[in-house]
C-alpha positions as CSV (number, residue, x, y, z in Angstrom):
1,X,4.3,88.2,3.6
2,X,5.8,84.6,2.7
3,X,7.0,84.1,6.4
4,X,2.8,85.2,7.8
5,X,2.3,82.3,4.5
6,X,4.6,79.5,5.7
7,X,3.1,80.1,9.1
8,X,-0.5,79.6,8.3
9,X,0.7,76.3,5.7
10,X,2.3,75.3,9.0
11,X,-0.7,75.8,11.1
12,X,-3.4,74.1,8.7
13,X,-1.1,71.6,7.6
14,X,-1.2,69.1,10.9
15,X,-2.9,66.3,9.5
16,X,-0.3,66.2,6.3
17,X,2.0,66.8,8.6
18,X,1.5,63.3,10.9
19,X,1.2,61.6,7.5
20,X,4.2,62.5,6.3
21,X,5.8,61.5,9.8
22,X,4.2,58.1,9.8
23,X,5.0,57.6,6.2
24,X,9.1,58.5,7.4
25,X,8.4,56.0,10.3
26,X,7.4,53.3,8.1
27,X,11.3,53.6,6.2
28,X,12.9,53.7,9.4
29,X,13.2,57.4,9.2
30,X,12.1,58.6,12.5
31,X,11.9,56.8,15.9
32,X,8.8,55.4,16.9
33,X,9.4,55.0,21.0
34,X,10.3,58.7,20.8
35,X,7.8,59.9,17.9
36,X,6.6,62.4,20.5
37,X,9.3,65.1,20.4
38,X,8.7,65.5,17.0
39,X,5.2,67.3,18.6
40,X,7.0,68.9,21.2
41,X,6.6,66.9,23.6
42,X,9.5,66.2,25.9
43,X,11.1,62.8,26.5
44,X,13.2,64.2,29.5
45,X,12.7,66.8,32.7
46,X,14.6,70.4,32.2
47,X,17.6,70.3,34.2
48,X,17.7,72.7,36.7
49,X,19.8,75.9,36.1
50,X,20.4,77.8,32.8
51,X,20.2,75.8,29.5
52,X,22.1,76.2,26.7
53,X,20.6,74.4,23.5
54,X,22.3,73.4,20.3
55,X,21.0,72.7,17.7
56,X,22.4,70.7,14.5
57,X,20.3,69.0,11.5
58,X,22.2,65.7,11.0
59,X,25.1,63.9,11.6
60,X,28.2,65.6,10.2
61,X,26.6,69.2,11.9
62,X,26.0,67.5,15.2
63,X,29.8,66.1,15.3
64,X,30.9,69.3,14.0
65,X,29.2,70.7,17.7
66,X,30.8,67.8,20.3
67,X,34.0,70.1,20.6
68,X,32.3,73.2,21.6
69,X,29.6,70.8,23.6
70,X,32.7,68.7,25.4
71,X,33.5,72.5,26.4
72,X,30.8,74.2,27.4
73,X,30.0,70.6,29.1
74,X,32.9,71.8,31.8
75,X,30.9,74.9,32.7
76,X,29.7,73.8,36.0
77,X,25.9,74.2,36.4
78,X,25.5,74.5,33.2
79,X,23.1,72.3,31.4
80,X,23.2,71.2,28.0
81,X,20.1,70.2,25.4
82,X,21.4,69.0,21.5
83,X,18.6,68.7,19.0
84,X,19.1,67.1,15.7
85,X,16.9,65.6,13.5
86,X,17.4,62.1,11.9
87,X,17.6,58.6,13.8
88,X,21.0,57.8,12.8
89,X,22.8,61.7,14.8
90,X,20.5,61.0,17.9
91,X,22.2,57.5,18.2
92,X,25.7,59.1,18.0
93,X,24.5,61.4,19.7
94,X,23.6,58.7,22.6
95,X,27.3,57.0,22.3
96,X,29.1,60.9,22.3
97,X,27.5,63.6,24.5
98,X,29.1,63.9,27.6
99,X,27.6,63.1,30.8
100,X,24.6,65.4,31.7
101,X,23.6,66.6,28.2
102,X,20.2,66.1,27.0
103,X,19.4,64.7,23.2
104,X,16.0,65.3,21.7
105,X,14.6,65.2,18.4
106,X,14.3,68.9,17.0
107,X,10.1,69.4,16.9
108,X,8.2,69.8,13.3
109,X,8.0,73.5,12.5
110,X,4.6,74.0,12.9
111,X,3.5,76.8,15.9
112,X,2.1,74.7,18.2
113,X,4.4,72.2,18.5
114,X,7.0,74.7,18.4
115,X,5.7,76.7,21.6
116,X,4.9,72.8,23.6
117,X,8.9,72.6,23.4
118,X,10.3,75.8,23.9
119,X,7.4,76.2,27.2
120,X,9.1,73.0,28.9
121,X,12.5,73.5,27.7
122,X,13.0,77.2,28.6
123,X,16.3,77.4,27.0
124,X,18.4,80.4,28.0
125,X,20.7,80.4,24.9
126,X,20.1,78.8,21.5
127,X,23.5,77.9,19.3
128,X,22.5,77.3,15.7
129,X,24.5,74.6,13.4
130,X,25.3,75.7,9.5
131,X,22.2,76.2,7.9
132,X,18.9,74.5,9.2
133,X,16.6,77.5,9.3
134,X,13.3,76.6,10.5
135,X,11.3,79.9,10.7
136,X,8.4,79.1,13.5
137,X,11.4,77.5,15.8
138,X,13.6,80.7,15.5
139,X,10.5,83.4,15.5
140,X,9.1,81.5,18.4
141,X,12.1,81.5,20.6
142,X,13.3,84.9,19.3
143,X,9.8,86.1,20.7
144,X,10.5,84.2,24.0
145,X,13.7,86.4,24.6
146,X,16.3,83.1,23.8
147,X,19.6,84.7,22.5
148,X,20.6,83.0,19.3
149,X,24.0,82.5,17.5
150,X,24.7,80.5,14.3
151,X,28.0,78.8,14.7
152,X,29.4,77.1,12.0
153,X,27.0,78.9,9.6
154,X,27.1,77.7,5.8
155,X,25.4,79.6,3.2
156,X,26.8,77.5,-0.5
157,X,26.2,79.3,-3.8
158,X,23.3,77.1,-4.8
159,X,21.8,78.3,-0.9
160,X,22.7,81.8,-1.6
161,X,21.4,82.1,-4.9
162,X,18.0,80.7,-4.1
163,X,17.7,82.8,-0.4
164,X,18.2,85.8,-3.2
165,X,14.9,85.3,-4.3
166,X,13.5,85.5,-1.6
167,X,15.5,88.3,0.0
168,X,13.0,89.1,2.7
169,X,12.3,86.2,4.0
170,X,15.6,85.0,4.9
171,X,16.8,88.1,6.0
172,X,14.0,88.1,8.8
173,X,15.0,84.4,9.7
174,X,18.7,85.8,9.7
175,X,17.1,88.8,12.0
176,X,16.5,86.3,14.8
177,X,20.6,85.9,15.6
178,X,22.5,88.2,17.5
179,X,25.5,86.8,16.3
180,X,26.6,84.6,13.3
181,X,30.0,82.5,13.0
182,X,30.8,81.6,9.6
183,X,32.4,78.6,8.5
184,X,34.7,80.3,5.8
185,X,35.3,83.9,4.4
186,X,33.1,82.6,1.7
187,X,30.0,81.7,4.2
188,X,30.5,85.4,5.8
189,X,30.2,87.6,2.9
190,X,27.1,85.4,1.4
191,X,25.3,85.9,5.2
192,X,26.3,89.7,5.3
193,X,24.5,90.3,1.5
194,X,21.6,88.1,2.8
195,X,21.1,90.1,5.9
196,X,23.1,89.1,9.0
197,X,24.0,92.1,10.8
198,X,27.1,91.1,13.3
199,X,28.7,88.5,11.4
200,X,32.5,87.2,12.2
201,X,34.8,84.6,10.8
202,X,36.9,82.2,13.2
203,X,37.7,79.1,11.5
204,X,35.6,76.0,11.4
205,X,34.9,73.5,14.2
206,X,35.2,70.5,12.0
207,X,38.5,71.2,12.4
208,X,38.8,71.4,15.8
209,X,37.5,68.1,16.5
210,X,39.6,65.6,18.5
211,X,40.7,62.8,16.2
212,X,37.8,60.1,15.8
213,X,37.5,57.1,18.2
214,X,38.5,53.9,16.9
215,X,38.7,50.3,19.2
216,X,41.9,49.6,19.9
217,X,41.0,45.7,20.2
218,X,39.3,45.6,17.0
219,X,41.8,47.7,15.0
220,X,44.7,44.7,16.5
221,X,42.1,42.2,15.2
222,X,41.8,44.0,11.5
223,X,45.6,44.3,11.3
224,X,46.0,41.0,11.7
225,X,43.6,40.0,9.5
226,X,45.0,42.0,6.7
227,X,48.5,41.1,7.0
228,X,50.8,42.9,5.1
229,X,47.9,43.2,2.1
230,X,48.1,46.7,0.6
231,X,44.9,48.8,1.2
232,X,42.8,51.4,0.3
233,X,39.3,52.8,1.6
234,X,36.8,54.5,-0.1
235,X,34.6,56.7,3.0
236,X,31.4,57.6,2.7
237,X,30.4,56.4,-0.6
238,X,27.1,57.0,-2.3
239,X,25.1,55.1,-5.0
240,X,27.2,54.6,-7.8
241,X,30.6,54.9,-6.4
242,X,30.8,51.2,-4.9
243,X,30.5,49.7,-8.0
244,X,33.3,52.7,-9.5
245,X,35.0,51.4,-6.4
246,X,35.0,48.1,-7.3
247,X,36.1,48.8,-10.9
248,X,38.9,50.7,-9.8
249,X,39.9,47.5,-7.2
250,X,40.1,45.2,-9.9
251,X,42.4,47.5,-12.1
252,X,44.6,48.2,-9.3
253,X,44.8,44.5,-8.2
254,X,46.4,44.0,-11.4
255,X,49.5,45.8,-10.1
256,X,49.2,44.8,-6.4
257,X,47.8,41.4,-6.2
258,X,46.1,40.9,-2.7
259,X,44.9,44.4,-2.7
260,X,42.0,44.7,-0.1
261,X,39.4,47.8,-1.0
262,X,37.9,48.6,2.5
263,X,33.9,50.5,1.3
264,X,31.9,52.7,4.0
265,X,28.8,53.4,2.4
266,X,27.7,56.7,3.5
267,X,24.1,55.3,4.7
268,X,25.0,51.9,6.7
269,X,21.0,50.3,5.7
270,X,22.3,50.5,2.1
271,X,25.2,47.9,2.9
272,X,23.4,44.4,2.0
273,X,21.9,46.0,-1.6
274,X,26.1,47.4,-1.8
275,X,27.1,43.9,-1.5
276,X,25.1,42.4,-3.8
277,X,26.1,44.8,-6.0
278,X,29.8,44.5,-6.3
279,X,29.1,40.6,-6.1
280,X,27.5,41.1,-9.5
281,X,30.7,42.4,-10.9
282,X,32.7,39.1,-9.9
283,X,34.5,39.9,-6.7
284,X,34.7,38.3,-3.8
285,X,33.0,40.7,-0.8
286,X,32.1,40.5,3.3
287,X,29.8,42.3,5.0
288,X,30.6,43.6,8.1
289,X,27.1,44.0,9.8
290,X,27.1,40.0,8.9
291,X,30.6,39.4,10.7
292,X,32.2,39.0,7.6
293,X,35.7,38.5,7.5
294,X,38.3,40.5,5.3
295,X,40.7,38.0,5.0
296,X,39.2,36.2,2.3
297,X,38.0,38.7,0.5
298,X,38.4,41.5,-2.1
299,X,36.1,43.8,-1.3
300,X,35.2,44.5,2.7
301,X,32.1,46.5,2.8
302,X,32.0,48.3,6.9
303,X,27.8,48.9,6.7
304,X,28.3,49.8,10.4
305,X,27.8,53.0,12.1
306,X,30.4,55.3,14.1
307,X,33.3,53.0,13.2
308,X,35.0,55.4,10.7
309,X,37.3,56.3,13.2
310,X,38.6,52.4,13.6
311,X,38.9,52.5,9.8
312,X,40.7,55.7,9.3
313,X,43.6,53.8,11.4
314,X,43.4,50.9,9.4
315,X,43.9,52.2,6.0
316,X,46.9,54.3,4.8
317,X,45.0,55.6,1.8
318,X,41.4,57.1,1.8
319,X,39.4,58.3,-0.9
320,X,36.4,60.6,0.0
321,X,32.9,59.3,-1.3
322,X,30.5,62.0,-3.3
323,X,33.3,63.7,-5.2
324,X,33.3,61.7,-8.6
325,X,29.7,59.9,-8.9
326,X,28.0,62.8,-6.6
327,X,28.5,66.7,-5.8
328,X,29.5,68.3,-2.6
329,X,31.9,65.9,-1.3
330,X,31.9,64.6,2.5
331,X,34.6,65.9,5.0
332,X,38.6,65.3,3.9
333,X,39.2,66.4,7.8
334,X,38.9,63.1,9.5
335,X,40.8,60.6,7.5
336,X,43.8,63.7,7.2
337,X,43.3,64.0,11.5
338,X,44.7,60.3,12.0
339,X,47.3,60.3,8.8
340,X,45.4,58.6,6.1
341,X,46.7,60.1,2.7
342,X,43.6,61.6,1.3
343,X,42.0,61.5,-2.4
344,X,39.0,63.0,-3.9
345,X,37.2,64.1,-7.1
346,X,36.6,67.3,-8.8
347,X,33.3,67.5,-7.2
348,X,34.0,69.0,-3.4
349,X,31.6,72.2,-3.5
350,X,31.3,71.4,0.3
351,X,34.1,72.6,1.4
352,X,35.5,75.7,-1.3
353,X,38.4,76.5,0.9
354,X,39.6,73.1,2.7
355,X,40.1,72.0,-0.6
356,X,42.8,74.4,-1.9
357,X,44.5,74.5,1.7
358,X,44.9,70.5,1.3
359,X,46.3,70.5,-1.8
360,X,48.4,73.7,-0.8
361,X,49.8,71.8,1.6
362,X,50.4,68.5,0.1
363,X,47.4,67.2,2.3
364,X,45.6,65.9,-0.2
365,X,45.7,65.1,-4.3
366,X,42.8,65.4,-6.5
367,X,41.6,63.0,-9.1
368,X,39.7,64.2,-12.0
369,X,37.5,60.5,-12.7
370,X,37.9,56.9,-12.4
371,X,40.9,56.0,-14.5
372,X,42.7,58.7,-12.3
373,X,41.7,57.6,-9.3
374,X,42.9,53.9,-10.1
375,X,46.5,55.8,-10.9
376,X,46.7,58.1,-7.9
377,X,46.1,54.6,-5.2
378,X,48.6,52.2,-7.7
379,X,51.3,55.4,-8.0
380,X,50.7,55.6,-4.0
381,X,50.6,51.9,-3.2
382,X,53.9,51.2,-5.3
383,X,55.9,53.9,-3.4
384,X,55.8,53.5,0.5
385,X,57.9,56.5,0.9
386,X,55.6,58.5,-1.3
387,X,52.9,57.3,0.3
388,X,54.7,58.1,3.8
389,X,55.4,61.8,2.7
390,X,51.7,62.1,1.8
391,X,50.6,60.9,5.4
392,X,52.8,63.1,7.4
393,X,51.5,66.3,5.2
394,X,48.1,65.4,6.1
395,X,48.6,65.1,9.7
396,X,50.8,68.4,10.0
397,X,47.9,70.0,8.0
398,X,45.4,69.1,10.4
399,X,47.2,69.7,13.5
400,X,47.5,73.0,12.5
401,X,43.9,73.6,11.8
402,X,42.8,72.6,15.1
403,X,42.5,75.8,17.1
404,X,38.7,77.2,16.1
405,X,37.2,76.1,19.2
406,X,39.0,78.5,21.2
407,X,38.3,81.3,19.0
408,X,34.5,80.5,19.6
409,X,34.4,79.6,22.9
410,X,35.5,83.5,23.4
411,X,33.3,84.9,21.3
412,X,30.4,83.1,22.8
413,X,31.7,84.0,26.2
414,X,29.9,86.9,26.8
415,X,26.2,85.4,25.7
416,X,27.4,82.6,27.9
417,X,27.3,84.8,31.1
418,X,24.6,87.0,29.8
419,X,22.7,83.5,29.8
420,X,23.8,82.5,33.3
421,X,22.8,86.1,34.9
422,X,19.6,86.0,33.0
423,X,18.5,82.6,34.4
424,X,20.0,83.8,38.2
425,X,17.6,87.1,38.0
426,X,14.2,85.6,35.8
């Protein structure tokens, strides 16, 4: 009943549905040269062959999927089509699919739109990122005889407990995959109450990720720039934690004078309003995106895109944005992948078991507010061998994490030929 009720909202809904499009347009939300996808209408010829689409909401699902798509990208004949949803993943998603793979913006769930896509791209096997359920897209191609598997499937409590009330509804969407890899134990049982049927558990592809890419030029050119300035970098901040990050800079800079406090806000079009910020509270801060330069300044605030990579290898210490000021966290992974001694909050409901598995092994140390977080990078910054133990944990950790996207690449062997047989005999 509510599925046949968001379909006919769906269907009737068109002329919202443009205004709500043009009104995400007008904020820089979507991309007006490719505006059309978003109606199902293709901004690239099929390749020839069986397809394989993947589909992933944003940008931390679609980077979660470059392993298993630099993978199945060696499969020869195979072609590839990645979907995702925002302006900012379908530009890393230009800079890191391999050669041959196909980005396009994931349509508007509404039927017609939905059928325009899947009748030109005639996908032969649909892998679905975490949680980004859109019911017309999955009916529609379920009907069409695509196989689908969730990979990397997330169900958190707050999901879970709102997909309860509405138990039949999700557990038709769930109906549509033949297969469901969970992220964590945690993400398995939640899909099995909801309604998956085959559901397995084989460890997480953020964590099978190759390390990310930094420019080797540029991260000689930052080094040099710092000097022998102690450092700390606060990743993927959101509003509210630069200006905590700047109050815990100028606390810290009372024990280590010169201290330079490297800030990634977690949306780069926020770094100019960031700046002015922290400016407001006295120090002295450079803009990246402007061509500042870090040597003169307190605070260097990296409003660029893709470049957390080159500033994982810069900074010795990293503290992870939207654990003190927000909930959920953003991914301890990276920074831990190229030896960065990791901090965070209290607040990491993203990711229930990477946290007790970091601090387990000495990966990680939480902080439970600001005044602790000050302590944790003075303590750290005041003892290099400390601060050396902490790095080589993380690494060690990570290293050993690394081996998920074997386990899925087997399981998803045998849909893999299924697909290729399937497109050989129509």
């Amino acid at each position: 009943m509510i599925h046949q009720l968001y379909r006919a909202l769906t269907v009737a809904g068109g002329p919202f549905i443009r205004l709500y499009l043009a009104r995400r347009m007008a904020r820089g939300k979507e991309d007006p040269q490719r505006l059309a996808e978003r109606f199902g209408r293709p901004g690239r010829p099929r390749p020839p062959g069986p397809l394989v689409w993947l589909h992933a909401a944003s940008v931390g699902e679609s980077l979660s999927l470059l392993p298993l798509v630099g993978r199945l990208a060696r499969r020869p004949g195979l072609g590839l089509l990645v979907t995702t949803g925002t302006v900012t993943s379908a530009r890393l998603m230009a800079e890191r699919l391999p050669p041959g793979a196909v980005h396009q913006y994931v349509p508007v769930d509404r039927p017609s739109h939905v059928r325009a896509f899947l009748g030109h791209w005639r996908p032969d096997l649909a892998l679905w990122a975490e949680s980004d359920f859109w019911p017309n897209l999955l009916a529609e191609a379920h009907a069409r005889g695509v196989t689908l598997v969730l990979v990397q499937g997330r169900i958190s409590p707050r999901s879970f407990a709102g997909w309860r009330r509405v138990p039949g509804f999700i557990r038709r969407v769930l109906a549509s995959f033949s297969l469901c890899l969970a992220q964590t134990e945690g993400d398995a049982e939640r899909l099995r109450q909801l309604g998956a049927a085959e559901v397995r558990c084989l460890g997480n592809l953020k964590q099978a990720m190759p390390p990310l890419p930094g420019d080797e030029v540029e991260l000689a050119r930052l080094r040099a720039l710092r000097g022998a300035r102690p450092l700390w970098l606060a990743a993927s901040t959101h509003p509210g934690e630069e200006a905590l990050a700047g109050r815990v800079h100028r606390a810290v800079a009372e024990r280590h004078p010169g201290l330079l406090t490297v800030i990634v806000p977690r949306h780069p079009q926020r770094g100019p309003a960031v700046a002015e910020e922290l400016e407001g509270l006295g120090l002295r801060v450079a803009l990246r995106s402007r061509g500042g330069d870090p040597a003169g300044a307190d605070l260097y605030v990296a409003d660029t895109l893709g470049e957390l990579g080159l500033l994982y290898r810069l900074a010795p210490l990293v503290f992870m944005g939207k654990s003190l000021e927000a909930e959920g966290g953003q991914n301890p992974f990276e920074p831990a992948r190229l030896g960065a001694a990791v901090l965070f909050g209290p607040r990491m409901s993203n990711f229930p078991e990477m946290v007790p598995a970091m601090l387990a092994a000495g990966a990680a140390e939480q902080v439970a507010d600001e005044a602790g977080l000050a302590a944790a990078i003075a303590r750290l910054l005041a003892d290099p061998e400390l601060l050396a133990r902490r790095r080589a944990a993380a690494l060690g950790w990570a290293a050993t994490e690394a081996g998920a996207l074997d386990a899925v690449a087997a399981a998803l062997e045998p849909y893999l030929a299924a697909a290729e047989a399937r497109h050989a005999r129509p």
